[in-house]
C-alpha positions in Angstrom: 0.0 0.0 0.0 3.2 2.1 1.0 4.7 1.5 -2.5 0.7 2.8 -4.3 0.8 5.7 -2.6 4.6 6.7 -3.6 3.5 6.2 -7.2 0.9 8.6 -6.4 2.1 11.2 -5.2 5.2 10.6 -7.6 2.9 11.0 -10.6 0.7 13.9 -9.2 4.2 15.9 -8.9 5.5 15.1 -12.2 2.2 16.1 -13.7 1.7 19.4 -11.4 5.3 20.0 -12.3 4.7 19.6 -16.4 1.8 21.9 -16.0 3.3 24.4 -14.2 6.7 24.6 -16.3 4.3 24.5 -19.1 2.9 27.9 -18.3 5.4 29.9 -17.3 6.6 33.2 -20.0 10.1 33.1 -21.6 10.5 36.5 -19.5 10.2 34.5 -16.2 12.2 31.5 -16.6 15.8 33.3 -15.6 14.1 34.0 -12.7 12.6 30.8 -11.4 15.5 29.1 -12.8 18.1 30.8 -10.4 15.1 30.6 -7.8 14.9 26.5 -8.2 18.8 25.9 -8.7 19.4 27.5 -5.1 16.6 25.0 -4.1 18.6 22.3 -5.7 21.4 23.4 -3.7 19.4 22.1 -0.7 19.1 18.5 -2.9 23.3 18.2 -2.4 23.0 18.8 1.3 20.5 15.5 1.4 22.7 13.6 -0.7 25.5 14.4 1.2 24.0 13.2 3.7 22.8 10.0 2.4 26.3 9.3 1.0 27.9 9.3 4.5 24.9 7.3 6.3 26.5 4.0 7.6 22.9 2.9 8.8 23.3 -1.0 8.8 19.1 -1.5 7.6 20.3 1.3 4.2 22.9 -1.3 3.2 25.9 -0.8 1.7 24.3 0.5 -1.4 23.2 3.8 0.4 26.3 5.6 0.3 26.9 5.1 -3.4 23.4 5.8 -4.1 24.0 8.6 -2.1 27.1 9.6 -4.1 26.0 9.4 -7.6 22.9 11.8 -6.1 26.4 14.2 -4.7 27.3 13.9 -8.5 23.9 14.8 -10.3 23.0 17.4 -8.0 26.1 19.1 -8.5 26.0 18.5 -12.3 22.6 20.2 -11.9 23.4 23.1 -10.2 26.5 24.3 -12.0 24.8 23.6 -14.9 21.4 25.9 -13.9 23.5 28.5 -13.1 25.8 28.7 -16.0 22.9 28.7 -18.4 21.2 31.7 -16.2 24.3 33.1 -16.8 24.2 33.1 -20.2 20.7 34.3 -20.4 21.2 36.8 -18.5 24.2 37.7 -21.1 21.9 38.4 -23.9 20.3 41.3 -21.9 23.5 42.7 -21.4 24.1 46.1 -23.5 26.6 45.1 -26.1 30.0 47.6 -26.4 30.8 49.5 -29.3 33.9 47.9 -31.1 36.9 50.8 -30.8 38.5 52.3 -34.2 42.0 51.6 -34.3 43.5 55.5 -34.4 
């Protein structure tokens, strides 16, 4: 019953998420993209943490799982941000190229 109500609440967020995304202007996605990749940040600290657990009922597959999340949250984040930053770029007034005197 535990597992049915995972897969429930796993498939409501996807969809809420999908919809949501979905509606959102160009003009706001800078924005909520820096806003969720300093959320994400918060997704490292939790994998950190599952990748030194040494709980004997996680097994020893916990840490690793816990490492690869290290690795993909990290990937994520650098990844949000660099792309912001390059959106952000494009607002950016562009200098006039000097004559050579």
């Amino acid at each position: 019953m535990d597992l049915v109500l995972l897969l429930f609440i796993f498939t409501l967020a996807a969809f809420l998420g999908f919809e949501l995304i979905a509606k959102v202007p160009s003009q706001l996605h800078t924005p909520l993209m820096s806003g969720s990749n300093a959320i994400s940040g918060i997704t490292i600290v939790g994998a950190l943490l599952a990748a030194g657990s040494t709980n004997e009922t996680a097994g020893a597959l916990a840490p690793w799982l816990g490492f690869a999340a290290v690795v993909l949250a990290t990937i994520n984040v650098v990844g949000g941000y660099v792309v912001t930053d390059r959106m952000l770029g494009m607002f950016k007034p562009k200098e006039k190229a000097k004559r050579p005197e």
